[in-house]
C-alpha positions in Angstrom: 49.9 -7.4 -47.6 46.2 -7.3 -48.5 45.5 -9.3 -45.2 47.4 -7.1 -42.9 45.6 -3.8 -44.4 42.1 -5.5 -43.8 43.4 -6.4 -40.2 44.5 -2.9 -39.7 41.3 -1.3 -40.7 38.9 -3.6 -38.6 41.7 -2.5 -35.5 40.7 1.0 -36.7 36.9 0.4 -36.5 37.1 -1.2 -33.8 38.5 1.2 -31.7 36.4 4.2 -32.9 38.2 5.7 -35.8 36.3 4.9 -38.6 35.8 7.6 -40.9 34.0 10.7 -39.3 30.7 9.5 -40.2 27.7 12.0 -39.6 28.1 15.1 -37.6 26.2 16.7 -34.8 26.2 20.1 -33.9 25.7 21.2 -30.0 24.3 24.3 -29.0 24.6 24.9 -24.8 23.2 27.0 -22.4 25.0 26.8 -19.0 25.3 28.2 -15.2 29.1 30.4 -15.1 29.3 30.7 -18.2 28.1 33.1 -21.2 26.6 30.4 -23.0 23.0 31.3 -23.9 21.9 28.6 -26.6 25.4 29.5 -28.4 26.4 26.6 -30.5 29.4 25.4 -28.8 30.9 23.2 -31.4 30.6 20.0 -33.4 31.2 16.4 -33.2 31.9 13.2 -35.5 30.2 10.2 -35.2 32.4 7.3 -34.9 32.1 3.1 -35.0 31.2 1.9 -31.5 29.1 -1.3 -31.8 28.4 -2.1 -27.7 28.9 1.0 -25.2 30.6 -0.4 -21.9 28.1 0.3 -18.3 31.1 2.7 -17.4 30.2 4.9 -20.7 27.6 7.2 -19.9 25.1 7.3 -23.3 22.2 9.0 -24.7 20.9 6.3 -27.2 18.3 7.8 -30.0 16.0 5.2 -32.4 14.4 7.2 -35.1 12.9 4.2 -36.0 10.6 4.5 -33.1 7.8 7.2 -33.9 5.7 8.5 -30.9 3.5 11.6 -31.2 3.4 14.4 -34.0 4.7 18.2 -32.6 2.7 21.1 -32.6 4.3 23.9 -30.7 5.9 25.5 -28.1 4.8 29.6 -26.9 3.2 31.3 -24.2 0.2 32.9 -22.9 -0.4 36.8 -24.1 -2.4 37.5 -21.0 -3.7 41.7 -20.4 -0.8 41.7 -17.7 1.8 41.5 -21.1 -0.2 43.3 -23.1 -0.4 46.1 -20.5 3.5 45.5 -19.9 4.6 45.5 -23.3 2.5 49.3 -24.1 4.9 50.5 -21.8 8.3 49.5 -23.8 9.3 51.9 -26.5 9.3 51.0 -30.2 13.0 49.5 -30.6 12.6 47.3 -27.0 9.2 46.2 -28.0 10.8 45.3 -31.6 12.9 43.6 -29.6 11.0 41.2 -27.6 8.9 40.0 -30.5 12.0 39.4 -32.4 13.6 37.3 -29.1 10.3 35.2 -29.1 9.1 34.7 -32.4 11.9 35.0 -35.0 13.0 31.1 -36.0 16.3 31.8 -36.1 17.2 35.0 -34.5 14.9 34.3 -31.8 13.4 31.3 -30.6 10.3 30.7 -32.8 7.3 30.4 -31.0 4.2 28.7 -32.8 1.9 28.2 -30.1 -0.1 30.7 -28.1 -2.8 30.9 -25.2 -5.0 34.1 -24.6 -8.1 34.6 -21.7 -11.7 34.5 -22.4 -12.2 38.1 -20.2 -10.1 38.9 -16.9 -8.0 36.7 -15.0 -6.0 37.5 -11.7 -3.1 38.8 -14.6 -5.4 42.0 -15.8 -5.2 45.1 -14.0 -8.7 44.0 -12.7 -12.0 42.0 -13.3 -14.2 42.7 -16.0 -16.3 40.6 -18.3 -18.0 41.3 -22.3 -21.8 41.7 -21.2 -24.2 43.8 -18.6 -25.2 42.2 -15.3 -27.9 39.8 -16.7 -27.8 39.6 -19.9 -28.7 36.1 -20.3 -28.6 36.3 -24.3 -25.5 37.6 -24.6 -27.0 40.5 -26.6 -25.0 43.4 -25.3 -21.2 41.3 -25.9 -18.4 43.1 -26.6 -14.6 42.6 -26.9 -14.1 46.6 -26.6 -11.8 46.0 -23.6 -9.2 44.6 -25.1 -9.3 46.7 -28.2 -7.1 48.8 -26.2 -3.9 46.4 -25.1 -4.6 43.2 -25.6 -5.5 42.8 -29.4 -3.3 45.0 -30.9 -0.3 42.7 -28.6 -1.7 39.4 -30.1 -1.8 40.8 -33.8 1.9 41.8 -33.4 2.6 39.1 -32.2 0.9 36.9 -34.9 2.7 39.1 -37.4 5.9 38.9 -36.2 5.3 35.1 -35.6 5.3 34.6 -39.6 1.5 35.2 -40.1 0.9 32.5 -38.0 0.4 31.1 -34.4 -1.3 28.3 -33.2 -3.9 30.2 -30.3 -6.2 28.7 -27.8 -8.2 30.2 -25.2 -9.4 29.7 -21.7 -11.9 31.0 -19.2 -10.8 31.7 -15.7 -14.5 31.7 -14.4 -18.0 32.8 -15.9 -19.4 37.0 -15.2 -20.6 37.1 -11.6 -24.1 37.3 -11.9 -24.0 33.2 -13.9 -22.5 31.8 -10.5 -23.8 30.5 -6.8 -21.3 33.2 -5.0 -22.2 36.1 -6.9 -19.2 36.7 -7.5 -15.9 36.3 -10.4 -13.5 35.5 -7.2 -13.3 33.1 -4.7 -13.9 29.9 -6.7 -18.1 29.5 -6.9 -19.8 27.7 -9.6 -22.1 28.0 -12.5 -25.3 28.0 -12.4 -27.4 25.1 -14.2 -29.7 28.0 -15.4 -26.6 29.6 -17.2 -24.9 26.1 -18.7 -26.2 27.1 -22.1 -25.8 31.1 -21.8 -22.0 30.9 -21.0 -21.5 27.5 -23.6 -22.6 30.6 -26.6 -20.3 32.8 -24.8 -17.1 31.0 -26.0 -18.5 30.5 -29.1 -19.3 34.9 -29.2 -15.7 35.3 -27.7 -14.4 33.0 -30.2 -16.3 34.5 -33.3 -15.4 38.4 -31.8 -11.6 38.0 -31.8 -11.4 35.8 -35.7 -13.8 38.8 -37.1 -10.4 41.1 -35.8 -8.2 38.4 -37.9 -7.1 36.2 -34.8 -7.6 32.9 -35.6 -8.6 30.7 -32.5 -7.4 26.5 -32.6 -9.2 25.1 -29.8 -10.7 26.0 -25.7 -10.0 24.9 -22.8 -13.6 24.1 -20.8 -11.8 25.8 -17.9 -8.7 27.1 -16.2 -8.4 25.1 -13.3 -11.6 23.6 -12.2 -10.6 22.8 -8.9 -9.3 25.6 -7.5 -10.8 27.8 -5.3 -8.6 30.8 -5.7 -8.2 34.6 -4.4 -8.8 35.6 -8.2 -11.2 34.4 -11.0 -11.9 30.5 -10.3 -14.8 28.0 -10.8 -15.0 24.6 -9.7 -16.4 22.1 -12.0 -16.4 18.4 -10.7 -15.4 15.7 -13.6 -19.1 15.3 -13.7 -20.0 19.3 -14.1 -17.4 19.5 -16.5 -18.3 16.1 -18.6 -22.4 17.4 -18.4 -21.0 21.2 -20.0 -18.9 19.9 -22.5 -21.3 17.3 -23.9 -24.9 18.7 -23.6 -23.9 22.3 -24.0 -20.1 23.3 -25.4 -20.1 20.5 -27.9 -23.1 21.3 -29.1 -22.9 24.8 -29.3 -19.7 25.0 -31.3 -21.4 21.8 -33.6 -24.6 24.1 -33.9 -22.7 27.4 -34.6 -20.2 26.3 -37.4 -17.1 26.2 -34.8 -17.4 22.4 -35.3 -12.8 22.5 -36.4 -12.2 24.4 -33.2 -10.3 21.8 -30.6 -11.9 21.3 -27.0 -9.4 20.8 -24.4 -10.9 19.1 -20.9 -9.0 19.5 -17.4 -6.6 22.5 -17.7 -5.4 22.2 -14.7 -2.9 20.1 -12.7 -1.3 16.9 -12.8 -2.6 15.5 -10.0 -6.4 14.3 -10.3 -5.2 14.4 -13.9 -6.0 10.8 -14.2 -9.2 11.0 -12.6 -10.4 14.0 -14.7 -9.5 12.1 -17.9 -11.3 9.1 -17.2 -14.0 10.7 -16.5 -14.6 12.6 -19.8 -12.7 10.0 -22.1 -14.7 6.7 -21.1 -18.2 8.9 -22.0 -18.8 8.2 -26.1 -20.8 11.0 -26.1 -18.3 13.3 -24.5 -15.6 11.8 -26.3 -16.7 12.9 -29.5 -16.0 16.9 -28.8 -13.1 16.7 -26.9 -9.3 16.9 -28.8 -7.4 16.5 -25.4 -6.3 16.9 -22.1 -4.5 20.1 -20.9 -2.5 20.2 -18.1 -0.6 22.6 -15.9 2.5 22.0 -13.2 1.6 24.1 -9.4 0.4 20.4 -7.8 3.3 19.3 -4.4 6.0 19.1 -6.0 6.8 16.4 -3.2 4.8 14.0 -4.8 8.1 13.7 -7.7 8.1 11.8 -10.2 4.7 10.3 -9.3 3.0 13.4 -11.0 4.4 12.9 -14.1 3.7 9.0 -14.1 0.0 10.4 -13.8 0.7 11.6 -17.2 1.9 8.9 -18.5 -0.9 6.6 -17.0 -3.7 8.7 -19.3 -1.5 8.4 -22.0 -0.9 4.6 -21.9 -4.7 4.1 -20.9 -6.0 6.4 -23.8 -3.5 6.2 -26.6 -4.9 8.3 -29.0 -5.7 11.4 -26.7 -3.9 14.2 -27.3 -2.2 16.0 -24.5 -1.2 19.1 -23.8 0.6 21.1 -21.3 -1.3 24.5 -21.1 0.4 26.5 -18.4 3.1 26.6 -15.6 5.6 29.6 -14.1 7.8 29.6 -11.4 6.3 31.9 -8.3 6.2 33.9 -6.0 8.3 36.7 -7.6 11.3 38.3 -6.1 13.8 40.7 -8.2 16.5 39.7 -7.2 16.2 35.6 -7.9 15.1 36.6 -11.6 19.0 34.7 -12.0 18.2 32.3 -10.3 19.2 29.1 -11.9 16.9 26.4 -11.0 14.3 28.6 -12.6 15.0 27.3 -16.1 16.0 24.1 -14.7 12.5 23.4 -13.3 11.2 24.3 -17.1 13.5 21.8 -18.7 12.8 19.2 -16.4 9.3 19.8 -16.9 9.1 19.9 -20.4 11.4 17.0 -20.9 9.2 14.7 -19.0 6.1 16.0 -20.5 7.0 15.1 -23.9 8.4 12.0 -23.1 5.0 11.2 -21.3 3.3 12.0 -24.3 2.7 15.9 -24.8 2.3 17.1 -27.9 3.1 21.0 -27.0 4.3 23.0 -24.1 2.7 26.6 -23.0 4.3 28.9 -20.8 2.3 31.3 -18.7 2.7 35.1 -19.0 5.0 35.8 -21.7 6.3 39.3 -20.2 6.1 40.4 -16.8 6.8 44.1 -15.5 9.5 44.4 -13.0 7.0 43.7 -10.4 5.9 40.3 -11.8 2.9 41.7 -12.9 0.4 43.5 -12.8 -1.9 41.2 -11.2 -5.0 42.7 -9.8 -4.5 40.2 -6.3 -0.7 40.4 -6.1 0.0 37.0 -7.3 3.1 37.8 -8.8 5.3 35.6 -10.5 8.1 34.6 -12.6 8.2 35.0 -16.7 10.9 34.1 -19.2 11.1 38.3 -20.0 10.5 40.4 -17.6 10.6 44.6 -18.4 11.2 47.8 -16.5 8.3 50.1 -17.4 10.1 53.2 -15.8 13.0 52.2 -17.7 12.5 50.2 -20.8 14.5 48.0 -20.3 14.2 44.0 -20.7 15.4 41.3 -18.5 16.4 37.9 -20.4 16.0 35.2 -17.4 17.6 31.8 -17.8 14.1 30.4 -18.4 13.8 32.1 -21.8 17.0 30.3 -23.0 15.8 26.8 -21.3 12.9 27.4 -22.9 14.3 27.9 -26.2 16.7 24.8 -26.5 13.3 23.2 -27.4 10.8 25.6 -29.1 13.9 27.2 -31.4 14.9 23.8 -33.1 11.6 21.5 -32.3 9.6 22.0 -35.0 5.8 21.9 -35.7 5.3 18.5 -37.5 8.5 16.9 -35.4 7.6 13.8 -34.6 9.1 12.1 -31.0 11.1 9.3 -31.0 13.5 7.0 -28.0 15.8 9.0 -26.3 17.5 6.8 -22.9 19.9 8.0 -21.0 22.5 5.1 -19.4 22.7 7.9 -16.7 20.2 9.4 -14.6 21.9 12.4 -13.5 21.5 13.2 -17.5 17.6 14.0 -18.7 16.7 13.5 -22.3 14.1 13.9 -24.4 14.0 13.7 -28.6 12.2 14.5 -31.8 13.0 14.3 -36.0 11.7 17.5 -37.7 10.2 17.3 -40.6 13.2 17.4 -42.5 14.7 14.9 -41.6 16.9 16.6 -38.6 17.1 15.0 -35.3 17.7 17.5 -32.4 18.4 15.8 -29.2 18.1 17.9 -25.8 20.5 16.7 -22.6 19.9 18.2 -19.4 22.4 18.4 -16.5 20.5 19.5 -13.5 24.2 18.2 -11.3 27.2 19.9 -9.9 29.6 17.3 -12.3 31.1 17.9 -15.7 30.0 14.9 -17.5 31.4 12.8 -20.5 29.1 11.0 -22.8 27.9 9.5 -26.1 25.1 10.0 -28.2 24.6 6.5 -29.8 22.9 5.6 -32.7 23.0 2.7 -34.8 26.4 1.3 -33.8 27.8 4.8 -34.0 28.5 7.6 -31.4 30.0 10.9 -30.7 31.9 11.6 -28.1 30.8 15.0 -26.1 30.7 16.7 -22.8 27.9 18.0 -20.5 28.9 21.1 -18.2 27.6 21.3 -14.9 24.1 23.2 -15.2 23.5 23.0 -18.2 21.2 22.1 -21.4 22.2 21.5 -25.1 21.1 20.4 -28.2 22.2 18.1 -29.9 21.3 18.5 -34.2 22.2 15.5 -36.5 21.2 15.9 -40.0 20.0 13.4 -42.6 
């Protein structure tokens, strides 16, 4: 009798009905439906020692550790600032509770803000007089008025806390060869030093008004010649600022903690940029990382995020970080649009599998314009507002967005994700606490069955056509 009931339980396990073993719980946001990262259930985990090829599978190994978390957020630009004055108390109550609340929101932790005017303000301005080579008239009075009092809300409704770096989108006028903020132009050699204690004025202006400032970038896009703010720095401009004059500024000036991020701008020459400051010793010494943003030819596929990868495998120990990307030109009526908070997942998946150790959006809020932008680049954002109404558009990029930055952690630490199954994208971390959340794209037209396998044990679940989930496990 004793035989028979061992044979009978190893037919049991066998087949996959052990015991319910651990359970995940699966959260979904997806196209034709109402799901918007509503948790859509729960599954078992059950014995199944070798999947079959015909068994689509997400396989996780928490056992191998890649790189440490440290936020997802966006960038509170003038343009949100400006948009957000507009919203009555209650909406703009609101929108800092859909962003930045952990759990009834989707908790934001990491933030970007401009060092003076970009093409998002309602026009051009800098923080000194025409000329003032020593910086002695400076002053952040400008954004007294919108932009400070957003960030500080923001901050505060963030938990007390948010991880903020800043970026210049090019040097005052009267420090470059054009004479002028637009139109791409560079800095003068004259001015390397004069606009290296700028940043560190800028920097030491907005923590006197109790905004903490983690790191720089040396500057947005450096190889862009654009209709709005722009300078181009070669890999050899850039490396000669950062290590004769930034560096030592910030060493000199007691900003010595403060990270210095090099490129900032896309994938594309990202290799070429990195090697560039990263095989310098000298350079090497200032600089935290590599940011990076997502506008190169998206024809180029998977090859641009391979470029990532490359700087990764070549320079282990570099951090990088993904410092900007939106979906553009804005039209109203594609703000439902579905492939706009595919293109995000995709991007973000790939980035952290590459080695990214945080993800920023670009303009947090947009009006119902896609501004205001003082050129009329308008774009996309996750929220956009009426500011004759009030009233605030959710777009699917906000929920995409959130499948990652509301259970991803600060501290999470990567580990394997593989999918058996292309047409399903995966990428996945363990949070501090021990909880492994697990995020499954479906960019296809098909319902799809699959497992997520771990350690001889899977549970069965579903992925619906257009859709992202994730996946929780506990310890």
């Amino acid at each position: 009798m004793k035989k028979i009931f061992i044979a009978s339980l190893l037919l049991y396990t066998t087949l996959g009905f052990a015991q319910p073993g651990k359970q995940v719980t699966i959260y979904t946001t997806a196209d034709s439906t109402d799901y918007r990262i509503t948790q859509t259930g729960t599954a078992s985990f059950k014995a199944m020692p070798q999947p079959l090829e015909t068994q689509p599978c997400i396989f996780i190994n928490p056992a191998k550790k890649f790189q440490s978390f440290i936020g997802i957020g966006a960038a509170l630009t003038d343009a949100s600032a400006e948009t957000f004055a507009t919203l009555p108390k209650e909406q703009q109550a609101k929108f800092l509770e859909a962003y930045y609340h952990p759990d009834k929101g989707i908790g934001y932790t990491l933030a970007r803000t401009t060092i003076h005017s970009c093409d998002f303000s309602s026009g051009s301005y800098t923080y000194v007089k025409d000329g003032d080579k020593e910086l002695k008239s400076f002053s952040i009075d400008h954004d007294r008025q919108y932009r400070i009092p957003f960030i500080k809300q923001a901050i505060a409704a963030a938990g007390g806390k948010l991880t903020m770096f800043v970026s210049p989108w090019s040097p005052p006028a009267w420090m470059k060869d054009n004479n002028n903020m637009l139109q791409g132009g560079k800095l003068k050699p004259e001015y390397y030093q004069s606009w290296a204690n700028y940043f560190v004025k800028f920097i030491k202006a907005y923590e006197k008004e109790g905004i903490p400032v983690w790191g720089t970038t040396i500057q947005n896009e450096p190889m862009a010649k654009q209709t709005w703010e722009s300078c181009i720095f070669t890999a050899e401009e850039e490396l000669t600022f950062l290590k004769k004059y930034l560096g030592p500024a910030f060493q000199k000036q007691g900003l010595a903690n403060k990270k210095i991020i090099g490129w900032d701008h896309n994938r594309d020459l990202i290799y070429q940029r990195a090697n560039t400051l990263l095989k310098d010793p000298e350079a090497k010494k200032y600089l935290w990382g590599i940011g990076y943003h997502w506008y190169e030819d998206w024809s180029g596929g998977d090859q641009m995020h391979q470029n990532v990868k490359l700087v990764k495998e070549s320079y282990p120990n570099v951090n990088l970080l993904f410092t900007e990307g939106c979906n553009g030109p804005f039209r109203f009526d594609s703000m439902y649009n579905w492939k706009l908070g595919e293109s995000y997942a995709r991007s973000m998946i790939n980035d952290f599998n590459n080695g990214a150790v945080g993800w920023t959006d670009w303009n947090i809020l947009l009006d119902e314009k896609g501004g205001p932008n003082h050129v009329k680049n308008f774009c996309f954002a996750p929220v956009h507002a009426n500011t004759k109404t009030g009233e605030l558009y959710f777009t699917n990029e906000y929920y995409y967005i959130g499948h990652f930055s509301k259970f991803i952690r600060p501290g999470a630490t990567r580990i394997t994700s593989s999918s058996s199954r292309s047409p399903l994208e995966t990428t996945a971390f363990e949070n501090a606490d021990g909880k492994i959340v697990t995020i499954v794209l479906n960019r296809t037209n098909q319902k799809i069955d699959y497992y997520l396998w771990k350690d001889g044990e899977a549970a069965a679940l579903t992925s619906l056509p257009h859709s992202i989930s994730t996946l929780i496990v506990s310890k």
